[in-house]
C-alpha positions as YAML, in Angstrom:
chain: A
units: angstrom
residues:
- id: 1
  name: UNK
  ca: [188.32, 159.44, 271.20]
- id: 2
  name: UNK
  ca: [189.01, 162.17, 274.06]
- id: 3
  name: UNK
  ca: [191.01, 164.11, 271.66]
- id: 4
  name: UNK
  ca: [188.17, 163.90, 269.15]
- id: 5
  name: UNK
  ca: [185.42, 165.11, 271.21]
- id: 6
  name: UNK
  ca: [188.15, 168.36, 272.07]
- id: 7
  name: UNK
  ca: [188.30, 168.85, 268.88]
- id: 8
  name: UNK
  ca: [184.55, 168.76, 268.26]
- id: 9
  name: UNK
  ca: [183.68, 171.06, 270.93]
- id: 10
  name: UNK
  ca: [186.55, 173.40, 270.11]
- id: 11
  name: UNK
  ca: [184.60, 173.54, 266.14]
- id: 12
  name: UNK
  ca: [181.62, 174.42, 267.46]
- id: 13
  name: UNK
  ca: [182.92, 176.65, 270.27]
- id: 14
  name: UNK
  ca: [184.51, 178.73, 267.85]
- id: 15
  name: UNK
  ca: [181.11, 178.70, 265.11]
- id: 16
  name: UNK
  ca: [178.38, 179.27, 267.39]
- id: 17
  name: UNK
  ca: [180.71, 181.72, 269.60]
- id: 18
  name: UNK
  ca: [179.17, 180.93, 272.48]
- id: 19
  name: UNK
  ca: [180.53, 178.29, 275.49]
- id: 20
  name: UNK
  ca: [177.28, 177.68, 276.64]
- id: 21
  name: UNK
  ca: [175.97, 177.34, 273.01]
- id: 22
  name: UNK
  ca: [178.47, 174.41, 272.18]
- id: 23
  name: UNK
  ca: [178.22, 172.66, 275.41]
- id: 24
  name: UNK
  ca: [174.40, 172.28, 274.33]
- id: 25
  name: UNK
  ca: [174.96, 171.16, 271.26]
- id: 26
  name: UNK
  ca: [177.80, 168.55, 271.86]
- id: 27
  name: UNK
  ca: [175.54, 167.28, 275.40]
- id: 28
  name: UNK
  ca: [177.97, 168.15, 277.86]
- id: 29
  name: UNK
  ca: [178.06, 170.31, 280.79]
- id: 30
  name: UNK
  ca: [179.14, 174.16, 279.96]
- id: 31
  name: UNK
  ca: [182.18, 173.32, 282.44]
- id: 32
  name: UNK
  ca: [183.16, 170.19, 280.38]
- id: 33
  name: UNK
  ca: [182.67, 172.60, 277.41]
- id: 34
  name: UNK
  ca: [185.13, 175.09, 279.07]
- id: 35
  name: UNK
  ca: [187.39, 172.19, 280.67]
- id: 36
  name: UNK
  ca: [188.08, 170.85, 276.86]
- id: 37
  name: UNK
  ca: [188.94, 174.08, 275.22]
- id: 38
  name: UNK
  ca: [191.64, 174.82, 278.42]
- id: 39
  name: UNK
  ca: [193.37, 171.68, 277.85]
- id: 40
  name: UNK
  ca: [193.38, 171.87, 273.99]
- id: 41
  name: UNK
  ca: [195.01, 175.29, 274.83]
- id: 42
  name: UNK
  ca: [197.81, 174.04, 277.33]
- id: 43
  name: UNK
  ca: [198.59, 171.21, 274.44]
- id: 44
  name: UNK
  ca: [198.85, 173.87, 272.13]
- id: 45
  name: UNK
  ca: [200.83, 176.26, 274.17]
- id: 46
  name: UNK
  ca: [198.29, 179.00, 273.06]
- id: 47
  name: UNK
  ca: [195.29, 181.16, 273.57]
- id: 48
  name: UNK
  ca: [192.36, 180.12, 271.54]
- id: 49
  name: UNK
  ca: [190.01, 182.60, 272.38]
- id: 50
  name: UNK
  ca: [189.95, 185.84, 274.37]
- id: 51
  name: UNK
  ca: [187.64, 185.80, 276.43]
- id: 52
  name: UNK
  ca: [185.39, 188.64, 278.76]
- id: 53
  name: UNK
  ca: [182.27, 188.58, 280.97]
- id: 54
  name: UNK
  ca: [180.41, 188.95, 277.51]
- id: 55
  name: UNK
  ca: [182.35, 187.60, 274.85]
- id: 56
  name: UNK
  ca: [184.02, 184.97, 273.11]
- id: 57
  name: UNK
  ca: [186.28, 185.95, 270.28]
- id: 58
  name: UNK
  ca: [188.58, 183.50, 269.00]
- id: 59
  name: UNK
  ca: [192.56, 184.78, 268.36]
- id: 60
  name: UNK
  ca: [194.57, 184.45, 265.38]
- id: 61
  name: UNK
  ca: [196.11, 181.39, 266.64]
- id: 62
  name: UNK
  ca: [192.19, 180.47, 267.17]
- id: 63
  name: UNK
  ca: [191.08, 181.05, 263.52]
- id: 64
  name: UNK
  ca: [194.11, 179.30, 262.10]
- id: 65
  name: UNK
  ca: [193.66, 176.14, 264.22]
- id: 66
  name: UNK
  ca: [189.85, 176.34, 263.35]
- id: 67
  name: UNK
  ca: [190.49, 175.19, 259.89]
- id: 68
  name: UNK
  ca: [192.82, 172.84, 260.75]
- id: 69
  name: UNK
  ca: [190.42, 171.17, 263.18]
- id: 70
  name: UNK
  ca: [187.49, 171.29, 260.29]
- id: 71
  name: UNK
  ca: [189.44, 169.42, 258.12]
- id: 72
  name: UNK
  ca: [190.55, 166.52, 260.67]
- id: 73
  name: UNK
  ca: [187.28, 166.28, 261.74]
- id: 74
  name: UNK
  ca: [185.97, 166.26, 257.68]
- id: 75
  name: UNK
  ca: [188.20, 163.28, 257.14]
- id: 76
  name: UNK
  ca: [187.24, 161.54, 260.27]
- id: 77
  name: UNK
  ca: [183.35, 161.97, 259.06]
- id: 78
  name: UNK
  ca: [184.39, 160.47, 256.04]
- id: 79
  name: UNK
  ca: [186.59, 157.31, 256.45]
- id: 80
  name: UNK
  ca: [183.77, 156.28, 258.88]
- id: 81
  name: UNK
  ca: [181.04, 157.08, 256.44]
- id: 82
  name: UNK
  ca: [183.46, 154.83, 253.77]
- id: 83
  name: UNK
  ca: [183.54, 151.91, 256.99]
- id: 84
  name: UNK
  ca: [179.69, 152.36, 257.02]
- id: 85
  name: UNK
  ca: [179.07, 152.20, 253.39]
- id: 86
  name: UNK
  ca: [181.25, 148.80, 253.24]
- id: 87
  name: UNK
  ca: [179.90, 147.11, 256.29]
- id: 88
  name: UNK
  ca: [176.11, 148.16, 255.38]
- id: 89
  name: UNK
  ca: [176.09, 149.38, 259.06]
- id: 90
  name: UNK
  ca: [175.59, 152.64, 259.03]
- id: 91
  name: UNK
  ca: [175.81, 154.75, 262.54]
- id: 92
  name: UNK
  ca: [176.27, 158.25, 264.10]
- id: 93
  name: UNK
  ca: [174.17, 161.09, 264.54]
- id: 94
  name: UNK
  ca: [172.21, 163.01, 262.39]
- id: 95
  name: UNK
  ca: [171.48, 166.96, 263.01]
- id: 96
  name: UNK
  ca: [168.52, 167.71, 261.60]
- id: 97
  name: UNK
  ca: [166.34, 171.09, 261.51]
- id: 98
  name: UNK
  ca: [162.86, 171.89, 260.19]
- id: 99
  name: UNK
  ca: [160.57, 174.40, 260.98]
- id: 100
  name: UNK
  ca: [157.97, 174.37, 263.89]
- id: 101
  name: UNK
  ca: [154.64, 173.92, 262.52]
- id: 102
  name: UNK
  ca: [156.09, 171.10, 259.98]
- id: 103
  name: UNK
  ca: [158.24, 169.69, 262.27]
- id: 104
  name: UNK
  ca: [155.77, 168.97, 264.81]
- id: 105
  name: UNK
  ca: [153.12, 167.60, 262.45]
- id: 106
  name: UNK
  ca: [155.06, 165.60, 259.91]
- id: 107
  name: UNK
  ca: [158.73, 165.25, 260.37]
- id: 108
  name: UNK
  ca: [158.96, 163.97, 264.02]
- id: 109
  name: UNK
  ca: [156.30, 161.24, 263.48]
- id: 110
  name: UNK
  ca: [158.51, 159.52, 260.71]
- id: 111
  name: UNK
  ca: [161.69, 160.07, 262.74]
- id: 112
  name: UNK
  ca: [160.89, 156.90, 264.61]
- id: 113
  name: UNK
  ca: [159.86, 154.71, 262.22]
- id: 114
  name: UNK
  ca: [163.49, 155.51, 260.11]
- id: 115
  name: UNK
  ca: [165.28, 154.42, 264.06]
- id: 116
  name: UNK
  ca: [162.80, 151.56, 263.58]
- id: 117
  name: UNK
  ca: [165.00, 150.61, 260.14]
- id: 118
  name: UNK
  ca: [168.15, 152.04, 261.84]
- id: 119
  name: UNK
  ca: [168.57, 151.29, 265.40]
- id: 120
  name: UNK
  ca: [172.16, 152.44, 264.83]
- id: 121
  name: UNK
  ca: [171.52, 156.38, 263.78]
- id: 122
  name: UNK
  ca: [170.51, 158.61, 266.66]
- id: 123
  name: UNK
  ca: [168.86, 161.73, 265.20]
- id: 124
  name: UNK
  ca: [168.44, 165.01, 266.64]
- id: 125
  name: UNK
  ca: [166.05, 167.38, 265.65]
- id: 126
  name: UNK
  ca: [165.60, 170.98, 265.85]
- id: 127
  name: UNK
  ca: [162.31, 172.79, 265.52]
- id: 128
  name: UNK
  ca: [162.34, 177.08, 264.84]
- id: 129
  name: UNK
  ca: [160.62, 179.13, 262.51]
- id: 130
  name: UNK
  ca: [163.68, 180.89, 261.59]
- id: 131
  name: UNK
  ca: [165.91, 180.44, 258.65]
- id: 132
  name: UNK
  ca: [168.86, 178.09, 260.34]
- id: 133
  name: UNK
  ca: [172.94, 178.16, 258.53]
- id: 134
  name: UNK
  ca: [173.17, 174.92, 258.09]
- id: 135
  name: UNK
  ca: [176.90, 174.83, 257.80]
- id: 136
  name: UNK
  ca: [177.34, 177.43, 260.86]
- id: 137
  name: UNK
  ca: [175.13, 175.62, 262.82]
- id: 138
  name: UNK
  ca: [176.33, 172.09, 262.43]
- id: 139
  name: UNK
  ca: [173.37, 170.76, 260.57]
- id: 140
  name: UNK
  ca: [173.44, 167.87, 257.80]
- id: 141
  name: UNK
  ca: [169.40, 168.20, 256.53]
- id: 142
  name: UNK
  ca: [167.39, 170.79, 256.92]
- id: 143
  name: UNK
  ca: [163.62, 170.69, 255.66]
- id: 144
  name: UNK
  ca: [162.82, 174.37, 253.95]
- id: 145
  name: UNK
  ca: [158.96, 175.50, 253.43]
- id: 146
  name: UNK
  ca: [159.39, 178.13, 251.45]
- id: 147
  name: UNK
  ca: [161.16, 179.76, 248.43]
- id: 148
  name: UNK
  ca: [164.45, 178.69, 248.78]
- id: 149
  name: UNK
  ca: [166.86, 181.80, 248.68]
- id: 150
  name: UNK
  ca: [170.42, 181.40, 246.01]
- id: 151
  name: UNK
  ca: [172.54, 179.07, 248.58]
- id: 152
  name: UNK
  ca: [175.10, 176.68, 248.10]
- id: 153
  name: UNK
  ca: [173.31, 173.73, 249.31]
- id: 154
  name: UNK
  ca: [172.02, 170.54, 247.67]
- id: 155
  name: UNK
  ca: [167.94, 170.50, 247.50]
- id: 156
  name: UNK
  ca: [165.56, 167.61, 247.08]
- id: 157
  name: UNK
  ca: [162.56, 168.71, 246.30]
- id: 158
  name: UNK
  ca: [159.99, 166.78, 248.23]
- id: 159
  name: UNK
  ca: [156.33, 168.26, 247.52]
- id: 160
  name: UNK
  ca: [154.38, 171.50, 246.44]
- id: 161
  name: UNK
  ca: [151.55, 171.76, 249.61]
- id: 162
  name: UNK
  ca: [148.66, 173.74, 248.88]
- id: 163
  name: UNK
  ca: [147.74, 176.09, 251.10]
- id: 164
  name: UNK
  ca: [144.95, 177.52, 252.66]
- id: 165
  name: UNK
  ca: [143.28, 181.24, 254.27]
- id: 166
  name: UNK
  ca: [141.69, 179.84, 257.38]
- id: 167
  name: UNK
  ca: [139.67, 180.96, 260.23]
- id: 168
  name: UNK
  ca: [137.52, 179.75, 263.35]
- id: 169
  name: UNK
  ca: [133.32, 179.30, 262.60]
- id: 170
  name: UNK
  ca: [132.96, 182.23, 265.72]
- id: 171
  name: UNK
  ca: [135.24, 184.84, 263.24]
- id: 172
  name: UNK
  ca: [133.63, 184.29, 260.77]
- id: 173
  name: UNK
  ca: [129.91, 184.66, 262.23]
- id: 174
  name: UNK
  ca: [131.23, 188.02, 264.11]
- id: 175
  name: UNK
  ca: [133.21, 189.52, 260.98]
- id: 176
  name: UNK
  ca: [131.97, 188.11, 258.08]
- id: 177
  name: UNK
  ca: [133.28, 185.46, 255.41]
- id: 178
  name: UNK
  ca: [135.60, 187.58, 253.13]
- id: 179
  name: UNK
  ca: [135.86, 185.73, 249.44]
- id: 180
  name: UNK
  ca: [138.80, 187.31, 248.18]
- id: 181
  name: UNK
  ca: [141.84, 189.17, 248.98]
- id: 182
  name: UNK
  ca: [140.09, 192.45, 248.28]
- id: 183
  name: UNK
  ca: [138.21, 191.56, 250.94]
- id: 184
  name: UNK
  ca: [140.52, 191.24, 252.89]
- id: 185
  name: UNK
  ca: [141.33, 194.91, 252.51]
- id: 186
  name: UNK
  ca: [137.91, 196.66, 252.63]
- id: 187
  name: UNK
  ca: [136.53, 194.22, 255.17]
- id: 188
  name: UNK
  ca: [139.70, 195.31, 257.50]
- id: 189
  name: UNK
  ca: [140.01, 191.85, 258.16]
- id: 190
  name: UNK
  ca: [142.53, 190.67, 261.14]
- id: 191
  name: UNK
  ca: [145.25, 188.94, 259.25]
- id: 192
  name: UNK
  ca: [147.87, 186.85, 261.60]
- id: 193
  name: UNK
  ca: [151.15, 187.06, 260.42]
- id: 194
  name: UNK
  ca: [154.36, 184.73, 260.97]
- id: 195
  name: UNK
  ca: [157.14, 186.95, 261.38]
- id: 196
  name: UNK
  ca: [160.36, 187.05, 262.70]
- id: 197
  name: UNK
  ca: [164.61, 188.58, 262.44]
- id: 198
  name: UNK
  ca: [165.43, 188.60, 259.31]
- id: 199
  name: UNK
  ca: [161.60, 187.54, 257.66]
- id: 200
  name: UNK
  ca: [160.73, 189.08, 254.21]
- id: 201
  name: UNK
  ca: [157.13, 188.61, 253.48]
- id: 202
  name: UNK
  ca: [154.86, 191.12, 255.50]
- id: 203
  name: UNK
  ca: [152.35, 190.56, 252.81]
- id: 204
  name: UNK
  ca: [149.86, 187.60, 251.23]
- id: 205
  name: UNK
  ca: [150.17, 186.64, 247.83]
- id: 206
  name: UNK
  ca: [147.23, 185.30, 246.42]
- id: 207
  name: UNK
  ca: [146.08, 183.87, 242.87]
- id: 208
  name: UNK
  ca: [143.85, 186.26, 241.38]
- id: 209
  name: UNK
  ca: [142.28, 185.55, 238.09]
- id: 210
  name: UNK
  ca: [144.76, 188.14, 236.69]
- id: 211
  name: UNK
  ca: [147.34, 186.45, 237.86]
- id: 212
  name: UNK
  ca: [149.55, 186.09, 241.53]
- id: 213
  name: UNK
  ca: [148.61, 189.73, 243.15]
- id: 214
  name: UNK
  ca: [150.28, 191.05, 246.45]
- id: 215
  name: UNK
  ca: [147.80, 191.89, 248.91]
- id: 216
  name: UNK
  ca: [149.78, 194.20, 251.94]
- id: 217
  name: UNK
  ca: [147.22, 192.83, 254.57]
- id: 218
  name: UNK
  ca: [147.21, 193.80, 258.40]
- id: 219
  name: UNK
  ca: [146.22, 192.76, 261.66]
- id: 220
  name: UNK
  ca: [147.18, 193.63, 265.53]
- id: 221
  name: UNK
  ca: [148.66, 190.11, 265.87]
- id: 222
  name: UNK
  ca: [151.82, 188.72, 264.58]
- id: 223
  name: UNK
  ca: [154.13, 186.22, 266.34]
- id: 224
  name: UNK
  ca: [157.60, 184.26, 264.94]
- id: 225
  name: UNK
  ca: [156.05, 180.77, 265.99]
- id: 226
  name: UNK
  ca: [153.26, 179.53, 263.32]
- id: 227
  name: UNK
  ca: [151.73, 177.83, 266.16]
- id: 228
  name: UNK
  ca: [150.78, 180.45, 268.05]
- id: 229
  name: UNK
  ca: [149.18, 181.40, 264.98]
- id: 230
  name: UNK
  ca: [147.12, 178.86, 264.81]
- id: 231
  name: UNK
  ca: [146.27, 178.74, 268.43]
- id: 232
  name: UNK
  ca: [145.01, 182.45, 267.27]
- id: 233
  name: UNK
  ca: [143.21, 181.54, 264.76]
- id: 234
  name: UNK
  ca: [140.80, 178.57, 266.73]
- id: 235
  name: UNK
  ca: [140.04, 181.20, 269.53]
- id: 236
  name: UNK
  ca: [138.54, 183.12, 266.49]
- id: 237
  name: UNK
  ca: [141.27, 186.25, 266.73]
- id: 238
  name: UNK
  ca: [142.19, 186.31, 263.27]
- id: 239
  name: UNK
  ca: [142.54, 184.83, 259.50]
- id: 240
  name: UNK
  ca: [145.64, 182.56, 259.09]
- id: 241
  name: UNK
  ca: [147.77, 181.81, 256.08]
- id: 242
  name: UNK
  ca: [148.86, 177.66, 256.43]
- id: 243
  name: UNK
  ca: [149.33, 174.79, 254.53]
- id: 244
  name: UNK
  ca: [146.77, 172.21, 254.23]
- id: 245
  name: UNK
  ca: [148.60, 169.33, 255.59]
- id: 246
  name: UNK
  ca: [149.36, 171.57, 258.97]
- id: 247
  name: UNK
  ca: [145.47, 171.89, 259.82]
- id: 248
  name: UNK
  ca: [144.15, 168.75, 258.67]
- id: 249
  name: UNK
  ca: [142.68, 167.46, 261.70]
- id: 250
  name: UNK
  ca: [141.41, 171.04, 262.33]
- id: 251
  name: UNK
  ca: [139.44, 171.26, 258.95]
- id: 252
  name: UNK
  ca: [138.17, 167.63, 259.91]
- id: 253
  name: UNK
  ca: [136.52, 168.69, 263.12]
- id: 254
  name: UNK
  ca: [135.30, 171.98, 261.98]
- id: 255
  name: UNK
  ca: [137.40, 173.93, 264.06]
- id: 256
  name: UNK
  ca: [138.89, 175.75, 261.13]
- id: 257
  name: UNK
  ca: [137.10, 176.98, 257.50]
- id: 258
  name: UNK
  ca: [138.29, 178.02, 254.23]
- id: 259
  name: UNK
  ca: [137.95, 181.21, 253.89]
- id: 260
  name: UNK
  ca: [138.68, 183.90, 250.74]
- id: 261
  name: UNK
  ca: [138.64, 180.78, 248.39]
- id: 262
  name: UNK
  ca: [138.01, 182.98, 245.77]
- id: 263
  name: UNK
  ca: [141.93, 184.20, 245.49]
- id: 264
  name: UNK
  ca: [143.94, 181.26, 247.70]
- id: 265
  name: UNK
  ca: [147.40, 181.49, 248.57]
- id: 266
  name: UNK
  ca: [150.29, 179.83, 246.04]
- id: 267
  name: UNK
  ca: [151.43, 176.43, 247.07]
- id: 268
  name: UNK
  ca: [154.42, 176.60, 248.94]
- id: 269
  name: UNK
  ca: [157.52, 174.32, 247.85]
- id: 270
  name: UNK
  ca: [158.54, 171.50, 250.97]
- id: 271
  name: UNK
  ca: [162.50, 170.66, 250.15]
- id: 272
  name: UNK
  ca: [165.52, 169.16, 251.97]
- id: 273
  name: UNK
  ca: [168.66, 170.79, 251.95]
- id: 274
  name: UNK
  ca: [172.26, 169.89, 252.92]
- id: 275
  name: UNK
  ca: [175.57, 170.06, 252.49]
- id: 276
  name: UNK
  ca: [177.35, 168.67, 249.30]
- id: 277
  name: UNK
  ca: [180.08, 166.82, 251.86]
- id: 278
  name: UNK
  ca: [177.01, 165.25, 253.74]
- id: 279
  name: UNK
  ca: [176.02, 163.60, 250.57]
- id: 280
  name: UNK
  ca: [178.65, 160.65, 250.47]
- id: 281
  name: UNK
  ca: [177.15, 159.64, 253.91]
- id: 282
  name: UNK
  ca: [175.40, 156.50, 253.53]
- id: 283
  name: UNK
  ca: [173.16, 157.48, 257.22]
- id: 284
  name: UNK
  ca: [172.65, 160.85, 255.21]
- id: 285
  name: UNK
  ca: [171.28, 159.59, 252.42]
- id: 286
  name: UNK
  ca: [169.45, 156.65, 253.99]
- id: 287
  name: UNK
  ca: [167.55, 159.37, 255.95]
- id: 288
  name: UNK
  ca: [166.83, 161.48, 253.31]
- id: 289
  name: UNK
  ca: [165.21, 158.99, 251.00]
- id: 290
  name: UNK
  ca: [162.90, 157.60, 253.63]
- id: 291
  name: UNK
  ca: [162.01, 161.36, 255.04]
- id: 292
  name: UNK
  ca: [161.02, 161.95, 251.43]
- id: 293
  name: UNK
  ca: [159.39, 158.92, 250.31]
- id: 294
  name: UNK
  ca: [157.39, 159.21, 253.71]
- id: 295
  name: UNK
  ca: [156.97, 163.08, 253.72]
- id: 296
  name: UNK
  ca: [155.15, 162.99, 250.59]
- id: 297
  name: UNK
  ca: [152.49, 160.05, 251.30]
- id: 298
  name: UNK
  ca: [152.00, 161.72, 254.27]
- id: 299
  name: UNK
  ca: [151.24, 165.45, 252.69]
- id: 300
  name: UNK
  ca: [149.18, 163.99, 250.00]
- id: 301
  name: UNK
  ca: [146.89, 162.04, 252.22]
- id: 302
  name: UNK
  ca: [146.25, 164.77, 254.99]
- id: 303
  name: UNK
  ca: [145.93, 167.19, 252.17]
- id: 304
  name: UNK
  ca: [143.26, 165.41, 250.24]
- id: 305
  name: UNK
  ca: [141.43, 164.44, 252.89]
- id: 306
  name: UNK
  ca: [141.00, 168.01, 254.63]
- id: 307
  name: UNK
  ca: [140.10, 169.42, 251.43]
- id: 308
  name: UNK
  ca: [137.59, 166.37, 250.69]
- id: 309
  name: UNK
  ca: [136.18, 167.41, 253.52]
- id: 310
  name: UNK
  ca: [135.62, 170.80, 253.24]
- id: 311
  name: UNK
  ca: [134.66, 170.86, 249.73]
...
């Protein structure tokens, strides 16, 4: 399999650009990283990538090879998917992505009871805020809260999560309980917003009784990781836009209220994405229909229960 792993870490060399980058992501050392691209390149009798102090840029030789290497690599992935599907012993990895807040608080705790099932599958997960390429990036599911942009990706939908404006009892007693959006506005309330390269929404939009209305809200604290947020939000800095399920246990113990529950927030759509070739893996698809199954019980109860509670 030596020549396999080459060309693995050669793939990813050349899509995430970076030696370092690969190394990571195949769990080797950058200098077995390094020592696996030299030797593919003294078989080949050819550069691969030029290389300087601070870049990586692959040659034309590179580029060519590249999809050569893709393809070897797609058929591998496939006749031992096939093996799998016959032997009802599925095995591998799985690369999987989701974003902080949601990864933390709902996908991780399934993750083990799906090894449980599969001893066989080892699954790797990766938690940011920020949009991931799932091709680029090597990933076979990624979990998407959010309106999902035009793409070329499979989706299962998985669950519409309600969410909620929330803030800490001590805000609330210093600056008031807004009711609405508008409030929002005049009361020159301290909004905390997730933001980050590339992000789109610097604004709420709530449901008035007119209809979904933008409100272009403010505050002097923003951050790209929704749990900072949060962590904002219980030391009584600031308003928070979340979904339900995320501050459950929060809402429970009081730490967190409701607030501007005249206009709330639209429910956000929870999906799983990934790419059409993934599909005809029988781990893939195991995963997927247990993260689903289980990703929905698990949103519906947290969800009804906060809200039980603060109703």
């Amino acid at each position: 399999m030596s020549y396999v792993n080459t060309l693995r870490t050669f793939v990813r060399v050349y899509e995430l650009g970076s030696m370092s980058a690969a190394a990571r992501d195949q769990r080797v050392s950058a200098a077995v990283a390094s020592a696996r691209v030299a030797e593919l390149e003294r078989h080949l009798g050819v550069r691969l990538f030029n290389r300087t102090t601070r870049s990586l840029q692959p040659t034309e030789q590179g580029s060519i090879f590249y999809k050569g290497a893709v393809k070897i690599l797609e058929t591998i992935e496939e006749a031992e998917a096939a093996i799998a599907d016959v032997s009802r012993n599925p095995r591998g990895s799985i690369h999987v992505a989701a974003p902080l807040g949601i990864g933390k608080r709902l996908i991780a705790p399934l993750i083990p009871g799906f090894k449980d099932l599969y001893p066989q599958i080892d699954v790797r997960l990766r938690l940011s805020d920020r949009r991931v390429d799932v091709t680029a990036e090597g990933i076979d599911i990624a979990f998407l809260l959010g309106a999902l942009e035009d793409s070329s990706l499979l989706v299962r939908a998985i669950a519409d999560c309600k969410r909620a404006l929330v803030a800490s009892p001590d805000y609330v007693a210093r600056r008031g309980r807004p009711r609405n959006g508008q409030d929002l506005i005049d009361g020159r309330h301290s909004c905390l917003m997730l933001r980050y390269p590339g992000a789109r929404e610097f604004y709420w939009t709530l449901l008035t009784p007119e209809g979904p209305r933008r409100f272009d809200v403010s505050g002097p604290f923003e951050s790209d990781d929704g749990d900072v947020l949060t962590g904002w939000a219980l030391a009584g800095r600031g308003i928070v836009l979340k979904p339900v399920f995320e501050i459950a246990a929060q809402l429970r113990a009081g730490e967190l209220v409701i607030v501007a529950e005249e206009t709330p927030p639209e429910s956000v759509s929870l999906a799983a994405l990934y790419p059409h070739k993934r599909l005809q893996d029988p781990k893939v698809r195991l995963f997927i229909d247990h993260m689903i199954a289980a990703c929905r019980k698990a949103v519906s109860e947290a969800t009804a229960d906060a809200t039980t509670v603060q109703g």
